[in-house]
C-alpha positions in Angstrom: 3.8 -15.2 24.0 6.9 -12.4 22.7 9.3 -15.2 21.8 12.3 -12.3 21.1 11.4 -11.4 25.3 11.4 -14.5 26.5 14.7 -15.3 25.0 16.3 -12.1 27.0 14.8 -13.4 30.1 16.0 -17.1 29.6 19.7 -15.1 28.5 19.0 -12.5 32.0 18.7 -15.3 34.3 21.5 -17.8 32.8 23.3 -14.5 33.4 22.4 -14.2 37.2 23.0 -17.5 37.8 26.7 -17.1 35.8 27.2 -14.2 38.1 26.6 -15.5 41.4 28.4 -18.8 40.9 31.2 -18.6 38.8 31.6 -14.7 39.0 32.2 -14.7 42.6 34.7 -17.7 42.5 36.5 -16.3 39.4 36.7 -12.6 41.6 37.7 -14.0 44.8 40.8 -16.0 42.7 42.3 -13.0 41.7 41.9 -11.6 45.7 45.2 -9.1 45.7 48.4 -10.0 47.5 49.3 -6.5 49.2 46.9 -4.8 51.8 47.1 -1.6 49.5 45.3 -3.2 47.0 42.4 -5.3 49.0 40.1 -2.0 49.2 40.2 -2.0 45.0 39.1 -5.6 45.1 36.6 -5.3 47.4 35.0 -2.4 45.7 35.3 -5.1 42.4 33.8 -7.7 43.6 30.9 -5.3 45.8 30.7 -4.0 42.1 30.7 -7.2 40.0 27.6 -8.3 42.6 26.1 -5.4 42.5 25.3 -5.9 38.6 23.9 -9.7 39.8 21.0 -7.5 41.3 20.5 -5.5 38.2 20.3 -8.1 36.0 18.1 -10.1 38.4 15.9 -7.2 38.4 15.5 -7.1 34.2 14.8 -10.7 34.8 11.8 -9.9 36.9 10.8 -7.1 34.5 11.1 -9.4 31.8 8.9 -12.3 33.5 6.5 -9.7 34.6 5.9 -8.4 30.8 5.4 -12.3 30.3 3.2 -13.0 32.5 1.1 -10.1 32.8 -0.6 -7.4 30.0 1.0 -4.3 31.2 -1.1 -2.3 28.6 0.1 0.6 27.0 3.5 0.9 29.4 4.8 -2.8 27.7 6.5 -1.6 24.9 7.5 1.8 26.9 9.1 -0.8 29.3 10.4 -3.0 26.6 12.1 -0.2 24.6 13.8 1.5 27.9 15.4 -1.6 28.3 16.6 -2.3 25.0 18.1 1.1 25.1 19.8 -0.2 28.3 21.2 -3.2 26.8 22.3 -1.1 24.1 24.4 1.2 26.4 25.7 -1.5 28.4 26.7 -2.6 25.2 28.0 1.0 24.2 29.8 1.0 27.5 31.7 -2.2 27.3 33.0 -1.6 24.1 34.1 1.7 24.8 36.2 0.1 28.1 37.7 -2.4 26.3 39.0 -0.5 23.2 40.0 2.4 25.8 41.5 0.4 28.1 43.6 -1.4 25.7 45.0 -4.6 27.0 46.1 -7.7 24.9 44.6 -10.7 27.1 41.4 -8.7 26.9 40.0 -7.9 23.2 36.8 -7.5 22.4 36.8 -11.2 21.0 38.0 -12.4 24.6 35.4 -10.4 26.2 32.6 -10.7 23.7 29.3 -9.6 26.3 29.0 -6.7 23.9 27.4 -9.3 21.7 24.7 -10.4 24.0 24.0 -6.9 25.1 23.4 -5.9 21.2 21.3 -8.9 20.9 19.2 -8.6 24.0 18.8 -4.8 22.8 17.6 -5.9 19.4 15.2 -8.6 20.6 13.7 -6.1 23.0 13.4 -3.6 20.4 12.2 -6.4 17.8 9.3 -7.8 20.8 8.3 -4.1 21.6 
């Protein structure tokens, strides 16, 4: 069994799960007050869900690589989605430290971290 994948699947579908559930509630709290603004949110939230189905979907991948010898494509698969972890990482950073808001640091919003991690375990289990 590749411990360092199933650890990013466990962490994938804790993260589905987190979406789904308390994503959705914490979205729909913060549902605008003026009609100009409900198009925004909506796109949010469509958004926020959307990102539910990809990580369900690396979840699958992940079990898949599990379950199954894939051959010679497992690490190929393994490493294209550590370097997707590693640009979700890339990407959040860069958001946060561009869009520059007090309540939201990088230590309030740490997901960065689990991206880099995921991306390291993959790269360490490919």
């Amino acid at each position: 069994m590749n411990i360092p994948v199933l650890i990013v699947a466990i962490i994938m579908a804790l993260a589905v799960v987190a979406h789904v559930i308390g994503g959705t509630r914490q979205t729909a709290d913060i549902s605008p007050e003026k009609d100009e603004l409900t198009a925004s949110w909506v796109q949010a939230m469509c958004a926020f869900q959307m990102l539910a189905v990809d990580l369900l979907a690396v979840a699958l991948l992940l079990g898949a690589v599990l379950i199954w010898d894939l051959g010679p494509a497992e690490p190929v698969i393994l490493r294209l989605l550590s370097l997707l972890f590693l640009l979700w990482g890339l990407v959040w950073v860069v958001q946060v430290l561009w869009l520059r808001r007090p309540s939201a640091t990088l230590l309030r919003l740490p997901h960065w971290v689990i991206w880099f991690l995921c991306s390291g375990l993959l790269y360490a289990g490919s």
